[in-house]
Wavefront OBJ file of the C-alpha trace (Angstrom):
o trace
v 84.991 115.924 112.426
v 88.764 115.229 112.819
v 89.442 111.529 111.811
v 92.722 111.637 114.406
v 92.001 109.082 117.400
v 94.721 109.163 119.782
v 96.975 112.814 119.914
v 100.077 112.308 122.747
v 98.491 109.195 123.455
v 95.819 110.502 124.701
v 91.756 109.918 123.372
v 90.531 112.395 121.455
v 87.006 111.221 122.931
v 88.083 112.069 126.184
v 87.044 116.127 125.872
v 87.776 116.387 129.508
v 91.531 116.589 129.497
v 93.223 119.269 129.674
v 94.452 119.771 125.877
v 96.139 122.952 125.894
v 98.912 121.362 128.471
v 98.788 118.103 126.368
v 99.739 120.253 123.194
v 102.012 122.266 124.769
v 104.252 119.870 126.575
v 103.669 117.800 123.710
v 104.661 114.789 126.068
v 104.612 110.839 124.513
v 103.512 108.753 127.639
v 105.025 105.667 125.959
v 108.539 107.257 125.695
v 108.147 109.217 128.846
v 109.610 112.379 127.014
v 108.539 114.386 124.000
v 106.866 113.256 121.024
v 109.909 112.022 118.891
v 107.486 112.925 115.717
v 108.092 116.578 114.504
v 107.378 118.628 111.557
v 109.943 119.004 109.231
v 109.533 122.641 108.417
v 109.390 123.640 111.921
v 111.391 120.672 114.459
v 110.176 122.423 117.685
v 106.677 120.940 116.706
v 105.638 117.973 117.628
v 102.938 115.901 115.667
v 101.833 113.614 118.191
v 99.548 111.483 116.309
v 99.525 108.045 117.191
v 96.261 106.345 115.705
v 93.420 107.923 113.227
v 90.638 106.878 111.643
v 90.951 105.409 107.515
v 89.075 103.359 105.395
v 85.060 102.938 104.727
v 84.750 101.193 107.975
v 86.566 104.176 109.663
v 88.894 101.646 112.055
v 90.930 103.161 113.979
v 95.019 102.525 112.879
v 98.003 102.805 114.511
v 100.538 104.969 112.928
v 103.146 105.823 115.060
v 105.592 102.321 116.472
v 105.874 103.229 120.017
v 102.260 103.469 120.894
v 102.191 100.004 121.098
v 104.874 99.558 123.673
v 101.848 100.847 125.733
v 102.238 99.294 129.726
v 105.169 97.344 127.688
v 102.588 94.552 127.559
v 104.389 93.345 124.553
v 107.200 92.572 125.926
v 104.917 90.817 128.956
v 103.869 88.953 125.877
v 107.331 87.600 125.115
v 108.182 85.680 128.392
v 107.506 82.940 127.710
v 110.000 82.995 124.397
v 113.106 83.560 126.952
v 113.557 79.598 127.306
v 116.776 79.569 129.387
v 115.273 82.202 131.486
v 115.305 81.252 135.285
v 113.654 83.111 138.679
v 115.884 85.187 140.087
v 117.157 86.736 136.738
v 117.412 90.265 136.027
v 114.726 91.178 132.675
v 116.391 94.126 130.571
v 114.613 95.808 127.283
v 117.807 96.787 125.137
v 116.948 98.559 121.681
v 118.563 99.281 118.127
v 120.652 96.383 118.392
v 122.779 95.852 115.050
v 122.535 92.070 113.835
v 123.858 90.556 110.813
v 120.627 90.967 108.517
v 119.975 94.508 109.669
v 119.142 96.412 113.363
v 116.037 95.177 115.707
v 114.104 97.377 117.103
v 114.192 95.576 120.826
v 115.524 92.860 122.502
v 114.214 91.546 125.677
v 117.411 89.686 127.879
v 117.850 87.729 131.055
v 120.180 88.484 132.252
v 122.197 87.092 136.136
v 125.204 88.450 137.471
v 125.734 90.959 135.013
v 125.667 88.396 132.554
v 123.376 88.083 129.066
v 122.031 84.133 129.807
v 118.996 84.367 127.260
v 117.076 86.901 124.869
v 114.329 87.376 122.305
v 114.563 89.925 119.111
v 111.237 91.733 118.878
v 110.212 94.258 116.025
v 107.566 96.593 115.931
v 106.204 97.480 112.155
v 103.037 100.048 112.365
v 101.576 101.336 109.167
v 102.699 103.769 107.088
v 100.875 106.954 105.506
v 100.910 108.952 102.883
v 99.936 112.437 102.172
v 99.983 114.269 105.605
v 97.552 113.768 108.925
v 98.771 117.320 109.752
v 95.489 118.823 108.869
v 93.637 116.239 110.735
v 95.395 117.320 114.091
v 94.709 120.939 113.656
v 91.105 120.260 112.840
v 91.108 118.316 115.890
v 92.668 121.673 117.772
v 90.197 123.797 115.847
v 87.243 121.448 117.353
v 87.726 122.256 120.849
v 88.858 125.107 120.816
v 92.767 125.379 120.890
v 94.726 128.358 119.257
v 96.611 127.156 116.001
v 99.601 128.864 114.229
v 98.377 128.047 110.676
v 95.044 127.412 109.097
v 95.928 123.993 108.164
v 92.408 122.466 109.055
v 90.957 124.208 106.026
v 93.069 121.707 103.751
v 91.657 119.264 101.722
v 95.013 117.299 101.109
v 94.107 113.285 101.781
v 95.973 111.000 103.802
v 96.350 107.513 102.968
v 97.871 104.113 104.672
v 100.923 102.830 102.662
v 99.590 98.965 102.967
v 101.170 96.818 100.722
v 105.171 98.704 100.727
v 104.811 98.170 104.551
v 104.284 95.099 104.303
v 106.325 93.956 101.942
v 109.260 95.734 103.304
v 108.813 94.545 107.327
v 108.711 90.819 105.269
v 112.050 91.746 103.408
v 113.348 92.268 106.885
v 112.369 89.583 108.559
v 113.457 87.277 106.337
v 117.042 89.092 106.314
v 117.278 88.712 110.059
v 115.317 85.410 110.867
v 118.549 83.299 109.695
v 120.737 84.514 112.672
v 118.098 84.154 114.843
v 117.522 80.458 113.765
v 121.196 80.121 113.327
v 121.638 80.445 117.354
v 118.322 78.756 118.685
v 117.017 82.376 119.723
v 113.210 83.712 119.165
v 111.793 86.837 116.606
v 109.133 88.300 117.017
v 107.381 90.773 114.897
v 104.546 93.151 116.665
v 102.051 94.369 114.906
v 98.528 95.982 114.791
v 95.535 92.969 114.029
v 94.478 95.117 110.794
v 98.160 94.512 109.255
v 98.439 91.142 110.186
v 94.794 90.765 108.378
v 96.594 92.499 105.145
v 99.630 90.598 105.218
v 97.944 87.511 105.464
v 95.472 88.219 102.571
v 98.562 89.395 100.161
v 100.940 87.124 101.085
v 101.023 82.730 101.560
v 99.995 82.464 105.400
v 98.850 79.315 105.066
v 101.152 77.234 106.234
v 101.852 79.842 109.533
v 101.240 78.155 113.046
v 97.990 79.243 114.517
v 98.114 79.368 117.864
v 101.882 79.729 117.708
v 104.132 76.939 118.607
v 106.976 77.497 121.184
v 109.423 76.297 119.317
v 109.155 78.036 116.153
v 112.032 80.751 115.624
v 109.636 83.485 113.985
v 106.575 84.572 115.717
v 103.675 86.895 115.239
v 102.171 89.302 117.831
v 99.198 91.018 116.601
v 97.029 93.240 119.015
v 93.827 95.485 118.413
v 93.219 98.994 119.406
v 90.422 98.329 122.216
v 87.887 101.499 123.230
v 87.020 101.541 126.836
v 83.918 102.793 128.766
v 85.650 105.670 129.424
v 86.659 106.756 125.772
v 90.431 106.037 126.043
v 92.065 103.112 123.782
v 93.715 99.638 124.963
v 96.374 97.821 123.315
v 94.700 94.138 123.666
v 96.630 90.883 122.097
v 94.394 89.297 119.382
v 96.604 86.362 118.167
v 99.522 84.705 117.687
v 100.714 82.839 114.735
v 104.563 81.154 114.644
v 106.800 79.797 111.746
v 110.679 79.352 110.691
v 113.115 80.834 108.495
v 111.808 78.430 105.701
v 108.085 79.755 106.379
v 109.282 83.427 106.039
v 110.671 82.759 102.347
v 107.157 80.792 101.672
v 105.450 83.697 102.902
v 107.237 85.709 100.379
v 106.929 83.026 97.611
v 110.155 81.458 95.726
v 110.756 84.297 93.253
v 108.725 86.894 95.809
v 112.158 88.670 97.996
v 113.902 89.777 94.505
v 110.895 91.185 93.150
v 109.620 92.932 96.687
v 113.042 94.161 96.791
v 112.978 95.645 93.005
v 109.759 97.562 93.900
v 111.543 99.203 96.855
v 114.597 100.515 94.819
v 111.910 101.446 91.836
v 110.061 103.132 94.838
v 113.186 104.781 96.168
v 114.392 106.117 92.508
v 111.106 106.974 91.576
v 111.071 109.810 94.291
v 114.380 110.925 93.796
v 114.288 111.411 89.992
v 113.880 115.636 88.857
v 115.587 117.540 86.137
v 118.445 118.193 88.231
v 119.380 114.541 88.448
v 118.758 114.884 84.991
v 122.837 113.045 82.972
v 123.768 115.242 80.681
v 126.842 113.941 78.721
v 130.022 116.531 78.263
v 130.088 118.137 74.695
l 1 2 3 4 5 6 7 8 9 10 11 12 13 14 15 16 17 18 19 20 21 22 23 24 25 26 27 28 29 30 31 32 33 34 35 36 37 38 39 40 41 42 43 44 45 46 47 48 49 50 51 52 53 54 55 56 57 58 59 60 61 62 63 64 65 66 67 68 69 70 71 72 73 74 75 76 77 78 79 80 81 82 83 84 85 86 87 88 89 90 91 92 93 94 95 96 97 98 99 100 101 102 103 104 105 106 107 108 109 110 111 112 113 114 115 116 117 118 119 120 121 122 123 124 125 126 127 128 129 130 131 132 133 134 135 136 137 138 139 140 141 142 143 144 145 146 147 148 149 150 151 152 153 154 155 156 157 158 159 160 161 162 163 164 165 166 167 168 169 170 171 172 173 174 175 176 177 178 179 180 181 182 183 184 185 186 187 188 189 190 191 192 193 194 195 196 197 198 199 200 201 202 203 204 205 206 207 208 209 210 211 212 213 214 215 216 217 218 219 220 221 222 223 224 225 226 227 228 229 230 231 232 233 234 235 236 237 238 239 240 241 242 243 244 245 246 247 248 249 250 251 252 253 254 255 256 257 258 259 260 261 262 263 264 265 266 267 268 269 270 271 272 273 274 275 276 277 278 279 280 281 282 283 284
């Protein structure tokens, strides 16, 4: 049984749909357009997975960032953060925005008379795998029936959920970014999926974090599960909210925590990258 939970947003329960248009138009309904995620050795391919199964519990997990902009309820959810917002103002969802500390995914702005009068940074951090879900997707083809181009679902090769270098690195980030935020009175927020928050807040000091949030916090926490329905499709639900400042951020992290975080990533980074052909070989 394929393990993959959501293909172009769609349930994989639902057997009803019409799957050999879904695969072939290979349409994201988040984005509107098609599935941004393709295969490397062939780019006319999309994957189109957006949540599977993993661990002993089988949960489902989000894997792909845009499937929870789903109805753009998370940016519903950050409303209430705009707090020079007034009726009558235009709402706007601008993303990639560069901002000293690095680029954020989205910003939500009010804005009136063609004029920016408030906004709120949001970031969305889903996890991330390793190994491939590619077989997954074609066994999930080869279960009902829908020609493949490879054999893939035969494979063995594992896929597993990256937990702790996500989380470390979306930390990293945040606490990179959370200073300019702070630094002009203006409102972060990081989305993510309940099961990472649960993760981060097991590895990491969460102690101290706000919980319900607090309004006037600069850094806040969105986390939402992955709800099944009576008819077999998936929700995006919000399951808390938890709030801190640029000080809480580096107490998540611990005193000495952001140097060695960020020593594991270059380690990580090098690690991949070094072969025989990178090989220094001094002139004779």
């Amino acid at each position: 049984m394929s393990k993959v939970v959501e293909l172009f947003g769609i349930s994989t329960e639902r057997r009803e749909e019409n799957w050999g248009q879904i695969v072939r138009e290979q349409l994201c309904p988040f984005l509107g357009k098609r599935c941004y995620k393709v295969r490397k050795s062939d780019p006319n391919t999309s994957i189109g997975t957006c949540t599977v199964l993993y661990g002993k519990a089988a949960e489902p997990i989000v894997i792909c960032p845009t499937r929870l902009t789903e109805r753009q309820q998370i940016f519903f959810d950050c409303l209430h953060l705009l707090t020079t917002h007034q009726p009558g103002n235009e709402l706007h969802i601008v993303s990639e925005v560069s901002v000293p500390g690095g680029s954020v995914d989205y910003f939500l702005v009010s804005v009136r008379d063609g004029k920016v009068k408030d906004f709120v940074g949001i970031e969305i951090q889903t996890l991330d795998t390793t190994g491939t879900v590619w077989p997954e997707r074609q066994r999930f083809l080869s279960e009902i029936g829908i020609p493949r181009l490879d054999n893939a679902e035969s494979s063995d090769k594992p896929y597993g959920m990256n937990w702790k270098m996500t989380a470390k690195t979306i930390l990293v980030q945040i606490h990179h970014k959370i200073d300019t935020f702070e630094h002009v009175n203006k409102k972060l927020v990081l989305v993510v999926q309940d099961k990472l928050l649960e993760y981060m807040a097991k590895e990491f000091n969460f102690a101290h974090l706000e919980n319900p949030a607090v309004l006037g916090d600069s850094m806040h926490f969105h986390a939402y599960r992955i709800a099944r329905q009576h008819d077999g499709s998936f929700k995006l639900t919000m399951q808390s909210r938890l709030s801190t400042d640029a000080d809480g951020i580096a107490t998540c992290l611990g005193l000495q925590a952001e140097a060695r975080v960020e020593l594991d990533q270059i380690l990580e980074a090098l690690q991949v990258k070094i072969s025989p052909a990178t090989r220094f070989v001094p002139a004779r």
